[in-house]
Residue frames relative to the residue before (quaternion, step in Angstrom):
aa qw qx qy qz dx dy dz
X 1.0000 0.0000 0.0000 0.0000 0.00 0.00 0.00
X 0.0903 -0.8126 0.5498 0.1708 3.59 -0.78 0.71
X 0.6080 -0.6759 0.3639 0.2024 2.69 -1.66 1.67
X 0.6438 -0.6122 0.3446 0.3031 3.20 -1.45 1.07
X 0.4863 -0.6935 0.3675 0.3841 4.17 -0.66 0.57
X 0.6929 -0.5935 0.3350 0.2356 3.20 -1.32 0.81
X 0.6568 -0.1229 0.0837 0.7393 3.56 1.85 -0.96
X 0.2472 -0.5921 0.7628 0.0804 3.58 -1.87 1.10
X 0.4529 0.5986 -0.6518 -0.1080 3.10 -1.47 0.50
X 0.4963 -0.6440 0.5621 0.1515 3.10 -1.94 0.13
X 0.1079 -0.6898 0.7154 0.0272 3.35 -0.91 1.27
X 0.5732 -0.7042 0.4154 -0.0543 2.85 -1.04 1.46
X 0.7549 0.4746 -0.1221 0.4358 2.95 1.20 -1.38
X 0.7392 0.1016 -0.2156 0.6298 3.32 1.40 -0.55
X 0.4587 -0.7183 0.4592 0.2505 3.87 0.74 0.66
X 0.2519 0.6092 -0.6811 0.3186 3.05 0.32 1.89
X 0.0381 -0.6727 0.6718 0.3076 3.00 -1.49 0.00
X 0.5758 -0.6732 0.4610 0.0529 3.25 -1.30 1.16
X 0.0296 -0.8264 0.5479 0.1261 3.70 -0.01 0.54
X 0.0392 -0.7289 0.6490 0.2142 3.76 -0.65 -0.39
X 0.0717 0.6767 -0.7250 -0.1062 4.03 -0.28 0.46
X 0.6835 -0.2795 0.3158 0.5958 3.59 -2.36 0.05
X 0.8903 0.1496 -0.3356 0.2689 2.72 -2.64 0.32
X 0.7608 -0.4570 0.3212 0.3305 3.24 0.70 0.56
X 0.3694 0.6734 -0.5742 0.2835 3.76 1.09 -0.19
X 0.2236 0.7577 -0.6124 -0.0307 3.30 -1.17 0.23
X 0.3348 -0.7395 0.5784 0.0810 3.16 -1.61 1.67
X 0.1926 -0.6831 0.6893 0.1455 3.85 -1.24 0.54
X 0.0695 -0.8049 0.5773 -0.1189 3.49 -0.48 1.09
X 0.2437 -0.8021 0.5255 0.1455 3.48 -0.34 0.95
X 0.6175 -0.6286 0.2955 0.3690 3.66 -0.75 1.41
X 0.7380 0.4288 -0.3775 0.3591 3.40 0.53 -0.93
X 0.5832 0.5818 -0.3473 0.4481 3.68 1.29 -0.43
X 0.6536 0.4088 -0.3594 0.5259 3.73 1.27 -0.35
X 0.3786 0.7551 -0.3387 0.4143 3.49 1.25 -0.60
X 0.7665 0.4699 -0.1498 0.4114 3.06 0.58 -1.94
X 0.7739 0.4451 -0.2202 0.3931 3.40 0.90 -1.31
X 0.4226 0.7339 -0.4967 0.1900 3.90 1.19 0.31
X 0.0966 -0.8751 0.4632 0.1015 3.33 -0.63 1.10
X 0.0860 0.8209 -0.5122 0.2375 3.39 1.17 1.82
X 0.5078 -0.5420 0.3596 0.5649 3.96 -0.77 0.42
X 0.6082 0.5525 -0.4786 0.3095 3.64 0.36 -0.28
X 0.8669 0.2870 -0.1303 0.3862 3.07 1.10 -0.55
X 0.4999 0.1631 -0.0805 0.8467 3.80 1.95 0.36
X 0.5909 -0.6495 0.4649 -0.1132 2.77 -1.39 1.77
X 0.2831 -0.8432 0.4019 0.2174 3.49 0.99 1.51
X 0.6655 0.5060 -0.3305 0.4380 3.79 1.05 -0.66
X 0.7713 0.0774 -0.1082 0.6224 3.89 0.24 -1.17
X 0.7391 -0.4026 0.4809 0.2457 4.01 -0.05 0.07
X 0.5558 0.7142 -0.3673 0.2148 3.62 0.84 -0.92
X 0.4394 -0.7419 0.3648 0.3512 3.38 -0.46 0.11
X 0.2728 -0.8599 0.3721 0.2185 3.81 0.10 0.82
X 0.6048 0.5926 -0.2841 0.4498 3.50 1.39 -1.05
X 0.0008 0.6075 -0.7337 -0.3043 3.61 -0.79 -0.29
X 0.2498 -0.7817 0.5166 0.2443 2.98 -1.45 0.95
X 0.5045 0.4859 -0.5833 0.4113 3.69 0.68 1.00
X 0.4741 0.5435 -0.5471 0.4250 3.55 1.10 0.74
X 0.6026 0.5694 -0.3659 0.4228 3.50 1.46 -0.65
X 0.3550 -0.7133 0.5417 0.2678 4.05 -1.07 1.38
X 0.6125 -0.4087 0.5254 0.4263 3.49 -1.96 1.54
X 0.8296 0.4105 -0.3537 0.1348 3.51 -0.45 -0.71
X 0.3689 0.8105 -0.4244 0.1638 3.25 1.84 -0.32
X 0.3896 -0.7370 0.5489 0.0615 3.63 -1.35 1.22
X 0.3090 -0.5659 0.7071 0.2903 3.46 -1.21 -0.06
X 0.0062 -0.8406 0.5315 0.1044 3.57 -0.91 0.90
X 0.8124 -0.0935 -0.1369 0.5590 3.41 1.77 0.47
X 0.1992 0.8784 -0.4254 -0.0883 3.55 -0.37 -0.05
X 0.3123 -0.7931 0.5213 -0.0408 3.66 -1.09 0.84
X 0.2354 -0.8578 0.3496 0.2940 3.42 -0.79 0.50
X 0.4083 -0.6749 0.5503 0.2737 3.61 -1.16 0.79
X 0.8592 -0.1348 -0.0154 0.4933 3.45 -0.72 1.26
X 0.5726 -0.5586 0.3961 0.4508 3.15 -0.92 -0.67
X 0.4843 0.5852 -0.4433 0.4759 3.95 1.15 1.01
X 0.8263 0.2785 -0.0245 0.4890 3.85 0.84 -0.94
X 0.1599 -0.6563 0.7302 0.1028 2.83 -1.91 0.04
X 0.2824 -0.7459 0.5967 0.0882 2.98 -1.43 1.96
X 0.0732 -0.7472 0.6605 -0.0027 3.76 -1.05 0.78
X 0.1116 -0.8074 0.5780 -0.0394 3.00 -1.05 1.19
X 0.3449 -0.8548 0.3721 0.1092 3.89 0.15 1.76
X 0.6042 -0.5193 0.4900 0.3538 3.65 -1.47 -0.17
X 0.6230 0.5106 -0.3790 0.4555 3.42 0.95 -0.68
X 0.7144 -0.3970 0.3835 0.4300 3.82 0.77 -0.14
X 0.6672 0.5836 -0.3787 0.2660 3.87 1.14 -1.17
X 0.0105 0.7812 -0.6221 -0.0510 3.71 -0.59 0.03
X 0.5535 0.6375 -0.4848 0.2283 3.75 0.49 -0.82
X 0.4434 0.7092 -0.4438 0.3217 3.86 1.53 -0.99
X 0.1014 -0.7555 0.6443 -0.0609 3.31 -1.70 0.74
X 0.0691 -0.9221 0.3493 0.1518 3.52 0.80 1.00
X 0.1227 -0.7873 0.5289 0.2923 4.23 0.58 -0.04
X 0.6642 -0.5100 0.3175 0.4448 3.77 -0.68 0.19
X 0.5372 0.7095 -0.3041 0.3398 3.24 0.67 -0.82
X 0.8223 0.3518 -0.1334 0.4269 2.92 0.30 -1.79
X 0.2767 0.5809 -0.4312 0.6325 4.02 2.02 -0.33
X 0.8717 0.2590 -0.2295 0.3470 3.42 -0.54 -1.31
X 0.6672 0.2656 -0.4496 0.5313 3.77 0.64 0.40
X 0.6831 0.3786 -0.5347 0.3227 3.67 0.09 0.48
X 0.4059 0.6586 -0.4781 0.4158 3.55 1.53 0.72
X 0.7001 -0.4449 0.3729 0.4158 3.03 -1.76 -0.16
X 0.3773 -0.6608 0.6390 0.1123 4.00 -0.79 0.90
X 0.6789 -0.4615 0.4322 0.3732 3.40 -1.83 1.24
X 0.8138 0.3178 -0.2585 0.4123 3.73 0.39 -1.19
X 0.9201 0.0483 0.1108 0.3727 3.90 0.48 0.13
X 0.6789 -0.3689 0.2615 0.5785 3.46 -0.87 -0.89
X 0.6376 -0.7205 0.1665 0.2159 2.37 -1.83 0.54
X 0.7716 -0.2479 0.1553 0.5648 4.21 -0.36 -0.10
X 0.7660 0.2527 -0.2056 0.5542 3.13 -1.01 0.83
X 0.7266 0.4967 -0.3020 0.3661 4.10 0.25 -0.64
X 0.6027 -0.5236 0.3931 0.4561 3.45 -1.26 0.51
X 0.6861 0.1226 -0.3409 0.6309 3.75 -1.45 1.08
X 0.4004 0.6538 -0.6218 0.1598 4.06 -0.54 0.17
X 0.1142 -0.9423 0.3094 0.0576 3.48 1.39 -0.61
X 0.6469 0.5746 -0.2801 0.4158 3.21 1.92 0.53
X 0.5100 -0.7472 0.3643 0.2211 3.76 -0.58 1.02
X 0.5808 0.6234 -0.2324 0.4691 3.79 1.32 1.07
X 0.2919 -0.7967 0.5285 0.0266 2.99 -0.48 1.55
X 0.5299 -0.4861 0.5729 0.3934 4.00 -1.37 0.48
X 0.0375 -0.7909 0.5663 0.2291 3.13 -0.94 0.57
């Protein structure tokens, strides 16, 4: 289980969100890239996994317009576009960061064999 981060924040102005995990790692994740990675049934097929959202349907400008945590495993985010249903657990935060070997999940050169789940 990964441990919950030490500080979240959110600059607005350039729609990062900011992770802090222990020792100080810290990821900068641009909203629309967490956006992309919600793995609510609206957005990933509760039956095969698929991915339901396209995320060039998701807008460059998309915002964070609040978020809160859900126990001590997640993070709720609630979006400009209207979505809210999203339910981020650390993990899946902590694999769309930057990795020991490179960029981060999901980006060109990422070179790792793991999907958000």
């Amino acid at each position: 289980m990964t441990q919950p981060p030490t500080a979240i924040n959110y600059y607005a102005q350039d729609r990062i969100l900011e992770i802090t995990w222990e020792a100080g790692t810290k990821a900068r994740l641009s909203a629309r890239h967490v956006r992309a990675a919600c793995g609510c049934a609206s957005c990933v097929d509760e039956r095969t996994g698929a991915r339901i959202l396209d995320p060039q349907s998701i807008p460059e400008d998309i915002d964070i317009i609040a978020m809160r945590p859900v126990g001590n495993y997640a993070l709720h985010i609630e979006w400009s576009d209207g979505h809210d249903t999203g339910i981020y657990p650390w993990e899946r935060l902590r694999l769309l960061g930057p990795h020991e070997h490179g960029p981060a999940h999901g980006q060109e050169g990422c070179g790792c064999h793991h999907e958000p789940k």
